[in-house]
C-alpha positions in Angstrom: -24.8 -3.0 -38.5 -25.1 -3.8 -34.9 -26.0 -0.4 -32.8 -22.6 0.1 -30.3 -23.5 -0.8 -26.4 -24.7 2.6 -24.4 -21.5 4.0 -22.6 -22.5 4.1 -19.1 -20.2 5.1 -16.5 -21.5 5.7 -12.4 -20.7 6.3 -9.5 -20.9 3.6 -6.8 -21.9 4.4 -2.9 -24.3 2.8 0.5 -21.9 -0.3 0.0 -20.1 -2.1 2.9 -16.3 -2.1 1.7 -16.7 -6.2 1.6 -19.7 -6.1 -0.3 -18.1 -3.3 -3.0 -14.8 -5.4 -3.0 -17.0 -8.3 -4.5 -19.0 -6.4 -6.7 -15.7 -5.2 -8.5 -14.0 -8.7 -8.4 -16.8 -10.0 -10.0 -16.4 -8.0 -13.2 -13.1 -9.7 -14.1 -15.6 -13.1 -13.7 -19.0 -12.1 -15.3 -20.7 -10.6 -18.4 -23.2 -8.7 -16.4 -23.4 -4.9 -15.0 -22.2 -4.2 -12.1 -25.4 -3.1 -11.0 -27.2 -6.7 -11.5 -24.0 -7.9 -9.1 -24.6 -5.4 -6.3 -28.6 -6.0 -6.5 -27.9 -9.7 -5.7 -24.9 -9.5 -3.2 -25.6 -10.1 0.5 -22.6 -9.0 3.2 -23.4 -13.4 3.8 -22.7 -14.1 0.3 -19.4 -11.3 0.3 -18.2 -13.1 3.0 -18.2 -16.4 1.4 -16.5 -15.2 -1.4 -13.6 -13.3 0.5 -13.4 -16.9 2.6 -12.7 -19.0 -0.7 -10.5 -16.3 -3.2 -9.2 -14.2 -1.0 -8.2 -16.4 2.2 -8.7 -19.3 0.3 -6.6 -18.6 -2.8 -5.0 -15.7 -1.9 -6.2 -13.9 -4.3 -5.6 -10.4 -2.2 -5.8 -8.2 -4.9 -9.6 -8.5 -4.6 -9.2 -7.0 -0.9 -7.9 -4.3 -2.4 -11.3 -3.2 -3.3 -12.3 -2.8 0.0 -11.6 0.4 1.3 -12.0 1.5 4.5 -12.1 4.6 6.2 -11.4 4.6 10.4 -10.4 7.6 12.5 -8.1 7.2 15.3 -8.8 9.6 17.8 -6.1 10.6 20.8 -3.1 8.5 20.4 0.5 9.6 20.5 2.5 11.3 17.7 4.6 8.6 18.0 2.3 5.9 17.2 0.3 8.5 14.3 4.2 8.3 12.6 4.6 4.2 13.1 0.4 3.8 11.3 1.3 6.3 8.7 4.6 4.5 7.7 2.6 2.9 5.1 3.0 3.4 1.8 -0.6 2.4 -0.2 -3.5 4.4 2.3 -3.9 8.0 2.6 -3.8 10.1 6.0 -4.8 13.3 7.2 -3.2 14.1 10.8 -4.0 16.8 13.2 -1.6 20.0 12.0 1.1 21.4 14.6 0.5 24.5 12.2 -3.1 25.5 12.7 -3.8 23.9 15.9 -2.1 24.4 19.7 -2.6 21.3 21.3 -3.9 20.5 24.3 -1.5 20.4 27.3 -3.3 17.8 29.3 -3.8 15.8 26.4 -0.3 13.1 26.3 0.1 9.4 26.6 1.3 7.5 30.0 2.8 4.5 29.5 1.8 2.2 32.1 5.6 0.9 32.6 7.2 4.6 33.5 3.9 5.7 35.1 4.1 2.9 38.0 7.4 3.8 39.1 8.2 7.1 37.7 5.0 8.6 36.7 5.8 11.8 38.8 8.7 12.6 37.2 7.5 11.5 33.8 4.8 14.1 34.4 6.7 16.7 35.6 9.0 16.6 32.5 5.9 16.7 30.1 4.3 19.4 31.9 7.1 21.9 31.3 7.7 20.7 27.8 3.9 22.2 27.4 4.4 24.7 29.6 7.2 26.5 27.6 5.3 25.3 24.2 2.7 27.5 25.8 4.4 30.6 27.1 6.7 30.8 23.9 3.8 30.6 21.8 2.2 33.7 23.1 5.5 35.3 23.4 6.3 34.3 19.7 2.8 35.6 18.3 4.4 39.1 19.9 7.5 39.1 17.9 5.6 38.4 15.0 3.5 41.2 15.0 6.1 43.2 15.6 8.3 41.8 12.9 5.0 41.5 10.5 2.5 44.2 11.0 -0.5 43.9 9.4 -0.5 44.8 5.7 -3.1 47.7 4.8 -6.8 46.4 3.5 -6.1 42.8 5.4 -8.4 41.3 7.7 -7.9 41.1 11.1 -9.3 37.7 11.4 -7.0 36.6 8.9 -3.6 38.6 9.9 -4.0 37.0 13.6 -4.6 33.5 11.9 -1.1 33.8 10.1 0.9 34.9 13.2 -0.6 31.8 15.1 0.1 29.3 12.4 4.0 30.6 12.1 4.2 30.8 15.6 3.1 27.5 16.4 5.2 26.3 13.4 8.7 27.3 16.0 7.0 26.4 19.3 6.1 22.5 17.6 9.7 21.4 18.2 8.6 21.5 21.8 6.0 18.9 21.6 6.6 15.9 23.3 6.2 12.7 20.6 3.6 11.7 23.4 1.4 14.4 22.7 -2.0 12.8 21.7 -2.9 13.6 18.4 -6.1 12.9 15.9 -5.8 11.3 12.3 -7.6 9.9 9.8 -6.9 6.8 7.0 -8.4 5.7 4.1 -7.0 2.1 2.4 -7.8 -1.2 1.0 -8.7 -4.1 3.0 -5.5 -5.5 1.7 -3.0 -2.7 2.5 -4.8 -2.5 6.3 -4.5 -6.5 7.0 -0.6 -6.0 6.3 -0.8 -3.1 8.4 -2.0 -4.3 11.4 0.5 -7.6 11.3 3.1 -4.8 11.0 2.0 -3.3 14.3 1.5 -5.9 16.3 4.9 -6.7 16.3 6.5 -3.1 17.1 8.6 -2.5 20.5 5.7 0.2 21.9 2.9 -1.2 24.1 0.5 1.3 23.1 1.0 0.7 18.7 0.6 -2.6 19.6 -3.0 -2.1 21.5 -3.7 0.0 18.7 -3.1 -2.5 16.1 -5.9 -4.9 18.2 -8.1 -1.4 18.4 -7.6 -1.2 14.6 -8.6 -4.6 14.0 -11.4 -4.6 15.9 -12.6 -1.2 14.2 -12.9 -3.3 10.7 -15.1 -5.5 12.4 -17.8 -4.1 14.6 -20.0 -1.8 12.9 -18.9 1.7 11.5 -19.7 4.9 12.6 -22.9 6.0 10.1 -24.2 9.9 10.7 -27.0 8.9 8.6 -27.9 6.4 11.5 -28.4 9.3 13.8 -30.5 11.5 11.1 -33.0 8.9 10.0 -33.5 6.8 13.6 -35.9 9.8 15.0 -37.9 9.6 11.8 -38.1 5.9 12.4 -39.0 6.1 15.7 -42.2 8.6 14.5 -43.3 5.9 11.7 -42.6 2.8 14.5 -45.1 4.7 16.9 -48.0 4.8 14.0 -48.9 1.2 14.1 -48.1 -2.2 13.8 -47.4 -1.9 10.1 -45.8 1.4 10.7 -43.3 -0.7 13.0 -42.9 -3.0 10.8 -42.1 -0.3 7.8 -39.5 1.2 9.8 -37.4 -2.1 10.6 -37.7 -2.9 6.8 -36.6 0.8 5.7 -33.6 0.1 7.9 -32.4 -3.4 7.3 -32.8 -2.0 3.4 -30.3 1.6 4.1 -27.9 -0.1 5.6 -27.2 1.8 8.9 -25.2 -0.8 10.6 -22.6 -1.4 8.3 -19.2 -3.1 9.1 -15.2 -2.4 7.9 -13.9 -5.6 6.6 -14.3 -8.6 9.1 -13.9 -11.3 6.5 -10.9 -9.5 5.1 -9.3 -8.8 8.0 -8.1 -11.5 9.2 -4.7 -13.4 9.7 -3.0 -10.5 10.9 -0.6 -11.9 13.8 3.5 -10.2 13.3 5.2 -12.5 11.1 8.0 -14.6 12.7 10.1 -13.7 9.4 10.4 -10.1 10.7 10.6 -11.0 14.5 13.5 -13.4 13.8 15.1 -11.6 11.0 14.8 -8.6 13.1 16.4 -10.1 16.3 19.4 -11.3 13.8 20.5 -8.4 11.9 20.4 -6.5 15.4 23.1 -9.3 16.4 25.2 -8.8 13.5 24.9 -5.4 13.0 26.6 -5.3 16.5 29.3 -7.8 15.4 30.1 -5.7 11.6 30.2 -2.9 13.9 31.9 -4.1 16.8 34.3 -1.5 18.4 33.0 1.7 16.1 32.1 5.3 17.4 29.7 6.6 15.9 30.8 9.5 13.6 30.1 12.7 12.9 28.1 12.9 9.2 26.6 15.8 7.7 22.7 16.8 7.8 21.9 15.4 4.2 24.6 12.7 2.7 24.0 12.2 -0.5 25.6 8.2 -1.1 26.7 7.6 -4.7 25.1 4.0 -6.1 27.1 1.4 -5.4 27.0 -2.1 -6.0 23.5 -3.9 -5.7 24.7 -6.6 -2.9 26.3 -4.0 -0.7 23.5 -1.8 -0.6 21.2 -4.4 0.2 23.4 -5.4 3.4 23.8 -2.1 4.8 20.2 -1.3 4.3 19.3 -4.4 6.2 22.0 -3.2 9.2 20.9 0.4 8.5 17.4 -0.6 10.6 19.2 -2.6 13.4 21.6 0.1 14.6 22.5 4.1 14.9 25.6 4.6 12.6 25.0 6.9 9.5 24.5 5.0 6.4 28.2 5.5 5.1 29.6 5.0 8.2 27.8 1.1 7.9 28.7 1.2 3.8 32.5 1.1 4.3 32.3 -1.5 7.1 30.3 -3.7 4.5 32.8 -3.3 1.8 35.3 -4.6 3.9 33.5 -8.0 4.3 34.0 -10.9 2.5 31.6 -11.8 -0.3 31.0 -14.7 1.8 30.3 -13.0 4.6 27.7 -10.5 2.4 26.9 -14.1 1.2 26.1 -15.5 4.8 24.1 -12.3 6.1 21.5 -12.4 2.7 21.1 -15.6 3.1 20.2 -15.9 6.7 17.8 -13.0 6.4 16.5 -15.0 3.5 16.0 -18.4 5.9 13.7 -16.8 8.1 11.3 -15.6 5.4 8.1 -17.8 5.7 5.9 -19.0 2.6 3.2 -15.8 2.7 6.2 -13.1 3.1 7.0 -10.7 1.4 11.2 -9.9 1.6 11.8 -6.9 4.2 11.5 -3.2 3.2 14.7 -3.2 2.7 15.2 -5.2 -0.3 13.6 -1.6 -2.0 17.4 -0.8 -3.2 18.8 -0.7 -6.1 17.0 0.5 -9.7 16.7 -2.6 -11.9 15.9 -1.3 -15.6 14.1 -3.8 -18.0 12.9 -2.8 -21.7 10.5 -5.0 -22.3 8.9 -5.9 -25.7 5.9 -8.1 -25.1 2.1 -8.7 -26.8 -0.6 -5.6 -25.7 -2.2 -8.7 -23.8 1.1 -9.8 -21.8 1.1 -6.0 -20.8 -2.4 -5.2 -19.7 -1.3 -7.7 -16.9 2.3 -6.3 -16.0 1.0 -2.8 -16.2 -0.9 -3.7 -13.0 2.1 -3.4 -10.7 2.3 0.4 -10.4 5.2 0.4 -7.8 7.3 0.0 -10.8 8.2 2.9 -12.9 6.6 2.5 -16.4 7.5 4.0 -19.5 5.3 3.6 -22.3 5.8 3.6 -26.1 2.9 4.2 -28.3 0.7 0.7 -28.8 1.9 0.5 -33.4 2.4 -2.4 -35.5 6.5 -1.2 -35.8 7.2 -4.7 -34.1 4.9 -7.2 -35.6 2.4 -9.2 -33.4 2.7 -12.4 -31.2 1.6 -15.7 -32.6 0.6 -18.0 -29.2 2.1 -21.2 -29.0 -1.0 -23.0 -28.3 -2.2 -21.9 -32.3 1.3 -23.4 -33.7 0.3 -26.3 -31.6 -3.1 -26.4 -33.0 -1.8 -26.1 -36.4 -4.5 -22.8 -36.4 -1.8 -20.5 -37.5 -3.7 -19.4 -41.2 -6.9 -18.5 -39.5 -5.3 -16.9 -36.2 -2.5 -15.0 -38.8 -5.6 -14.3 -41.6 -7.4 -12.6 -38.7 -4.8 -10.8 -37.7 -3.0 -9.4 -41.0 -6.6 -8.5 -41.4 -7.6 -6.4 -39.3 -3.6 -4.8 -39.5 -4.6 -3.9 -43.6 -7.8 -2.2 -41.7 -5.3 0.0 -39.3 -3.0 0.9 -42.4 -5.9 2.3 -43.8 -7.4 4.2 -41.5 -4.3 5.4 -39.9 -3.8 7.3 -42.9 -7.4 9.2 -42.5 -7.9 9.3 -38.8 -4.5 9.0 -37.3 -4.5 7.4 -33.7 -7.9 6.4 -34.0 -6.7 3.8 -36.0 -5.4 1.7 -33.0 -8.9 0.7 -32.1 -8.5 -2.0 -34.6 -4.8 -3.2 -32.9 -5.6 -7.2 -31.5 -3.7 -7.7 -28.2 -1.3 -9.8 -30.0 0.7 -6.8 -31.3 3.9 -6.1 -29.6 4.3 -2.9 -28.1 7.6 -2.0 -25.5 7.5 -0.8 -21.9 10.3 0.3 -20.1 10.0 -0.8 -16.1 12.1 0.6 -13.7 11.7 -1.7 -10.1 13.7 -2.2 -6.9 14.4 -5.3 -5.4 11.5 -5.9 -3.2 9.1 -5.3 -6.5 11.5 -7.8 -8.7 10.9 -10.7 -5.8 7.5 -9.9 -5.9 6.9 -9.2 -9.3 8.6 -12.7 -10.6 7.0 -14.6 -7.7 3.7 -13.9 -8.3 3.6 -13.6 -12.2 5.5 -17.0 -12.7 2.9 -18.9 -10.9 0.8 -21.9 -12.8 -2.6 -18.9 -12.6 -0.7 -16.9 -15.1 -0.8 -16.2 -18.7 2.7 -18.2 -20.7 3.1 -14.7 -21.9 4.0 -13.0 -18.7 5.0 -16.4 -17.3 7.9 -16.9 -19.9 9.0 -13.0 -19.7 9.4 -12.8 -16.1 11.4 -15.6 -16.3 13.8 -14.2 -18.6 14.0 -11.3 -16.4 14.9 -13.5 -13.6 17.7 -15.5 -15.8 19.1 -12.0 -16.4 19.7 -10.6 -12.8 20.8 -14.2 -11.7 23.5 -14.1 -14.2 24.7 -11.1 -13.2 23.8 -11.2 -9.4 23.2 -14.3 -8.6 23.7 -13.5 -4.3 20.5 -11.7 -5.0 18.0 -13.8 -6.4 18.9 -17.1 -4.2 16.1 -16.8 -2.0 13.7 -15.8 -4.9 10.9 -18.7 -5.3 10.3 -18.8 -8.9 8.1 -21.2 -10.3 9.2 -22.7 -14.0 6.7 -22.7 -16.7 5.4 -26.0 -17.6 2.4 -25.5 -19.6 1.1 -29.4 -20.1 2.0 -29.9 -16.6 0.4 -26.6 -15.2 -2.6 -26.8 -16.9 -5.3 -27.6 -14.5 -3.7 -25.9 -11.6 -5.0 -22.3 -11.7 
């Protein structure tokens, strides 16, 4: 009996994020630990690497083990809510609650401020100006309103009437005020960001995106730079070989080390959003030509209606100022060739790296999906969808691959199998779910996926590809033969690619 492999599970840190993003791609591509991968890598040899699967192939997934952390320190509110519109990262902002901000601290923007900077000021300045003198006067009423509870801290009793306090005098801020926040995200999710930015309508988001940019590729910000470079100075003041020590010790610690500057790159604005922007702006103007805009409630809660006019009002929703509903019953009105004309235009623009607009994230498509354990260790990796799992179980039989009916190896490959399902039976009875250890990845198991329309595009484009497993390949197509049957308008401009296994063969 053959002793089981040594469970070993670590922690991983000292890495630049393009050097950690290889390490992890190469376990999908190597038999060895992780820790014989990192002791060889170079941040040349990442490079390489992120130049041929990630830029080359477009493998981007692989940047998504890159994670980078960057600070951005005194820009507006305004631009801290147009970074943080990103949905994979994670942010921590400066708090309107716990901190009064500074009332010298806003942005300028060089247009107003060469011809109205005065007045620009002026307005600013009493914005803060009353933020200040209500706060104090607000941090009165509260004490008055609150007095301190017996046995609490004083320390702690002033703390609260600040943070409520500032919490009413907040809606005096200016969306200029300069703020501080922090983001942490993948190589991937930061490169998309970025292009996103560069495009936007403000001056100073779009310096910012450059700043960004540049952030990923000069090196980071290291405290332990600044704690170990007096010591190093001590031992480079020794000798000659005491020198020489300290410029090894720090080539070997890393202190310079970069963001992502291999990963980080081809990040100009798309023209599909420019252009598709530009349009739906035009048309929105036309659907809504001669309309006031109406009065609407604080929260409208719209009932689902059909798939193809949600996804046209969305995409007017973003190029004008009329509530949602207000846009809905315009778009009813049209003509489904008109619906049609708008879905497909948008569509046109869309170039061959793109994915659709955000607003193709309508709509709640609902597939139950009963596929091999192998087909779904690979769907399960889009986690935008909603998944619903059923218990891996031999209740639906197991998947024979075509290639073994090809083969003519069905005996052995069924023999195997029905072998080691007489092995579960058994030992289900004794030990229960333990049993499933013994389960081959050809058993069938169902998942139910909930996705919107943005995650169905991508979902179909990407898995129907010649890199992908027949399984997945044939299922996604199914799923795609469904929706087009019954909304066909939707799924024009969706780039499948038909499985043709002889033909496919060599092109992963």
């Amino acid at each position: 009996m053959s002793a089981q492999a040594k469970r070993d599970i670590f922690a991983l840190a000292g890495l630049p994020p393009e050097v950690l993003a290889v390490a992890m791609a190469k376990y999908s591509r190597s038999k060895s630990s992780i820790k014989e991968t990192i002791d060889e890598l170079t941040e040349e040899k990442s490079a390489e690497f992120h130049e041929k699967w990630v830029l080359g192939y477009g493998d981007a997934s692989v940047a998504d083990m890159a994670i980078i952390a960057i600070a951005c320190e005194n820009v507006s509110i305004l631009t801290s809510k147009a970074v943080e519109d990103t949905r994979l990262a994670a942010f921590q902002e400066k708090s309107t609650r716990y901190v009064d901000f500074d009332s010298t601290r806003y942005h300028r923007p060089e247009a107003i401020m060469s011809v109205h900077g005065d007045l620009y000021e002026k307005t600013i300045d009493n914005l803060f100006a009353t933020y200040r003198g209500l706060l104090e006067k607000m941090i009165t009423y509260m004490r008055k309103r609150f007095p301190k509870p017996e046995g609490k801290e004083d320390k702690m009793y002033e703390s609260k009437l600040k943070a409520r306090s500032l919490d009413a005098v907040r809606y005096l801020l200016p969306v200029a005020t300069l703020t501080n926040f922090g983001m942490i995200m993948s190589a991937r999710s930061l490169r998309h960001l970025i292009s996103k930015l560069k495009g936007n309508p403000y001056q100073e988001i779009r310096e910012i995106a450059e700043s960004i940019q540049k952030s990923a590729l000069e090196p980071a910000y290291n405290p332990q730079a600044k704690k170990i470079n007096e010591p190093l100075s001590k031992i480079s003041a020794l000798s000659d070989s005491g020198k020489n020590l300290a410029e090894e010790i720090s080539k070997l610690v890393s202190l310079q080390i970069k963001g992502a500057p291999t990963l980080i790159k081809h990040t100009d604005y798309p023209e599909y959003y420019k252009s598709s922007q530009t349009y739906l702006i035009s048309t929105a103007s036309e659907v809504m030509s001669g309309e006031t805009i109406n009065d609407a409630p604080r929260v409208d809660y719209i009932e689902q209606t059909s798939y193809e006019d949600e996804l046209v009002t969305t995409l007017l929703y973003g190029a004008c100022n009329y509530p949602y509903r207000q846009i809905l019953n315009k778009v009813k009105n049209l003509s489904a060739n008109k619906k049609e004309e708008i879905i497909d235009t948008v569509t046109s623009f869309r170039g061959d790296h793109d994915q659709p607009r955000r607003e193709y994230e309508g709509g709640q498509f609902v597939f139950d999906i009963l596929m091999d354990y192998g087909a779904f260790r690979d769907l399960q990796r889009h986690r935008m969808c909603t998944q619903i799992n059923q218990p891996l179980s031999v209740d639906h039989g197991y998947e024979i691959p075509f290639e073994f009916v090809d083969a003519g190896l069905t005996d052995e490959f069924n023999k195997a199998i029905n072998n080691a399902l007489e092995t579960y039976e058994t030992l289900k009875k004794i030990y229960g779910p333990e049993a499933d250890y013994v389960l081959p990845l050809a058993c069938k198991k169902r998942t139910l996926f909930k996705m919107n329309l943005r995650e169905l595009y991508h979902m179909i484009e990407l898995r129907s590809k010649p890199g992908g497993h027949m399984s997945y390949r044939n299922i996604v197509v199914d799923m795609y033969k469904t929706i087009k049957e019954k909304h066909p308008m939707l799924v024009k401009g969706l780039r499948i690619t038909t499985p043709n296994y002889d033909e496919d063969f060599f092109k992963r």
